[in-house]
C-alpha positions as CSV (number, residue, x, y, z in Angstrom):
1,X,-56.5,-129.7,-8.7
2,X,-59.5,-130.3,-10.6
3,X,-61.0,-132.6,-8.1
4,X,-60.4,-130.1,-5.7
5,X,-62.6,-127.6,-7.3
6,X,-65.2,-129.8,-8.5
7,X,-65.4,-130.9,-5.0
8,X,-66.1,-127.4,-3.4
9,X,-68.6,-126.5,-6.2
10,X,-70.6,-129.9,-5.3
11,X,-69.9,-128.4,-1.7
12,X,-71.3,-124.9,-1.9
13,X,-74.4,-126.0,-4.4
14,X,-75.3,-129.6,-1.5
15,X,-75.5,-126.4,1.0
16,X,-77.6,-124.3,-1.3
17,X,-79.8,-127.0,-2.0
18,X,-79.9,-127.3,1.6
19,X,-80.8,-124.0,2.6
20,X,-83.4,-123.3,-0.6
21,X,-85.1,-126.6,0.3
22,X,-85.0,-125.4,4.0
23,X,-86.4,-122.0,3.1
24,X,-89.6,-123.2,0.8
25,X,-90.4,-125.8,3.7
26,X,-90.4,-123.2,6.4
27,X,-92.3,-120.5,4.2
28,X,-94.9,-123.2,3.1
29,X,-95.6,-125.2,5.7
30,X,-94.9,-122.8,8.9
31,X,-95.0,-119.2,7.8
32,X,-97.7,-119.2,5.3
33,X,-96.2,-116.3,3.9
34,X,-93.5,-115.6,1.1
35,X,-93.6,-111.9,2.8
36,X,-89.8,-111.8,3.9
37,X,-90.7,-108.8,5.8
38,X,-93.4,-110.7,7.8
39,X,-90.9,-113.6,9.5
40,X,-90.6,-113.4,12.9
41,X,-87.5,-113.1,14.8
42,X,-87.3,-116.8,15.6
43,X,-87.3,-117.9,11.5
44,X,-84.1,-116.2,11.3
45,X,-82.6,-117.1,14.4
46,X,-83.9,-120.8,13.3
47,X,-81.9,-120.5,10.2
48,X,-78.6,-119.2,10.9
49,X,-78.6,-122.8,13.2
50,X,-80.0,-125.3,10.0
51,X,-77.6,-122.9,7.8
52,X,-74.6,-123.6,10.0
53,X,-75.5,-127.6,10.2
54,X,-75.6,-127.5,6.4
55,X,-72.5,-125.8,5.9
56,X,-70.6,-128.4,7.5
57,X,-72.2,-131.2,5.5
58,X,-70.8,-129.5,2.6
59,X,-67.9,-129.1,4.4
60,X,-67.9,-132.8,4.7
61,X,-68.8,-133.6,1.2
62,X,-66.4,-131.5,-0.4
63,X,-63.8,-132.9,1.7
64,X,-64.7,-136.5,1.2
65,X,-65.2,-135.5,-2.9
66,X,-61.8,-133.9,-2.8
67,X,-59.7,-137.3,-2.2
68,X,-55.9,-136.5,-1.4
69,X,-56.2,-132.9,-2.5
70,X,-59.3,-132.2,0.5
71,X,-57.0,-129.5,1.8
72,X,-57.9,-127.7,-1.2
73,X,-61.1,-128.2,-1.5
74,X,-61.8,-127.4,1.6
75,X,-60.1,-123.9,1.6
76,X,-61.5,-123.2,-2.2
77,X,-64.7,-123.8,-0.7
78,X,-64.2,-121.4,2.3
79,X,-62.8,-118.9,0.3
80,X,-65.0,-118.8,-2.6
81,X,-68.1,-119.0,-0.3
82,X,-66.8,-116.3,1.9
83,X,-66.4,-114.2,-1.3
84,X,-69.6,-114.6,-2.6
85,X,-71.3,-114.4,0.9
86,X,-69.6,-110.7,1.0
87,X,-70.5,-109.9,-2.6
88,X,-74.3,-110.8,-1.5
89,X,-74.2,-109.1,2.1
90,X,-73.1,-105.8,0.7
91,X,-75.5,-105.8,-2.5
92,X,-78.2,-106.4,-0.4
93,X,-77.7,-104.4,2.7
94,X,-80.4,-101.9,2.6
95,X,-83.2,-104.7,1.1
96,X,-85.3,-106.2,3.4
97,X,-85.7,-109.5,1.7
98,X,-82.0,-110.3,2.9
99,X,-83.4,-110.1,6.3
100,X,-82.0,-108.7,9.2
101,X,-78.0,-107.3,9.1
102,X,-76.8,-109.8,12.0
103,X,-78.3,-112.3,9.6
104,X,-76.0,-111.8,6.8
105,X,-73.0,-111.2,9.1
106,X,-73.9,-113.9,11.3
107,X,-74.2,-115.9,8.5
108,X,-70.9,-114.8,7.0
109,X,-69.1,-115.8,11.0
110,X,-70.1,-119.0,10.5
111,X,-69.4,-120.4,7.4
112,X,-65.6,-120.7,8.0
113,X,-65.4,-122.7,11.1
114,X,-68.6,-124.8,9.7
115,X,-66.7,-126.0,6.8
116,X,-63.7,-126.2,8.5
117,X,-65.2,-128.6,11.5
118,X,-67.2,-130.3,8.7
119,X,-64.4,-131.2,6.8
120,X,-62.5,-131.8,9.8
121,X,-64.8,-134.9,10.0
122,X,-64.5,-136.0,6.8
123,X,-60.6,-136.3,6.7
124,X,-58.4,-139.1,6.0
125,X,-56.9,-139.9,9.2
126,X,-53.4,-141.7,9.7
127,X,-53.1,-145.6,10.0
128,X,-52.7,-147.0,13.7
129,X,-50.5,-149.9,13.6
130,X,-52.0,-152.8,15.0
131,X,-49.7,-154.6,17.6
């Protein structure tokens, strides 16, 4: 049980990471602006992609961190993530530094089947007998 937990907290921080990394690359390098306001339609459309790619690798990681409990893991992770991705959507609904609403909701459609297909990849699969 406590692998399973540890292994969707690894999870959700290896996509943070992700994402934050992500984020200060783009705004550095590409935007040359920290102005959250100023990013054009194609940075978030850009995002909700690399966001959805990294959400399955930490799919994947919790699954393969999880060991024989990865069903667990995998379902704390989608639950807790979807939790706190609600919790986030709805406190910053009216503040344009959370970006455009289909952002957050597209963001919030995602992250189930991510993990899910993620995770998918990353599980044990049966023996084949050899003939």
């Amino acid at each position: 049980m406590i692998r399973a937990l540890v292994s969707a907290l690894a999870g959700y921080i290896a996509i943070g990471l992700l994402i934050g990394c992500t984020d200060m690359i783009w705004s550095a390098l590409l935007l040359h602006t920290n102005n959250v306001a100023a990013f054009p339609p194609v940075y978030w459309q850009v995002s909700l992609a690399t966001t959805a790619l990294y959400t399955a690798l930490g799919g994947y990681l919790c699954v393969r961190i999880a060991g024989p409990r990865w069903s667990l893991g995998r379902m704390t992770l989608i639950v807790a993530g979807e939790g706190i991705g609600l919790a986030f959507v709805l406190a910053t609904w009216n503040n344009p530094i959370a970006g455009p609403h289909w952002y957050g909701l597209g963001l919030m459609i995602i992250f189930p089947p991510a993990i899910f297909l993620g995770g998918r990849l990353a599980q044990p699969r049966a023996a084949t007998p050899v003939v």
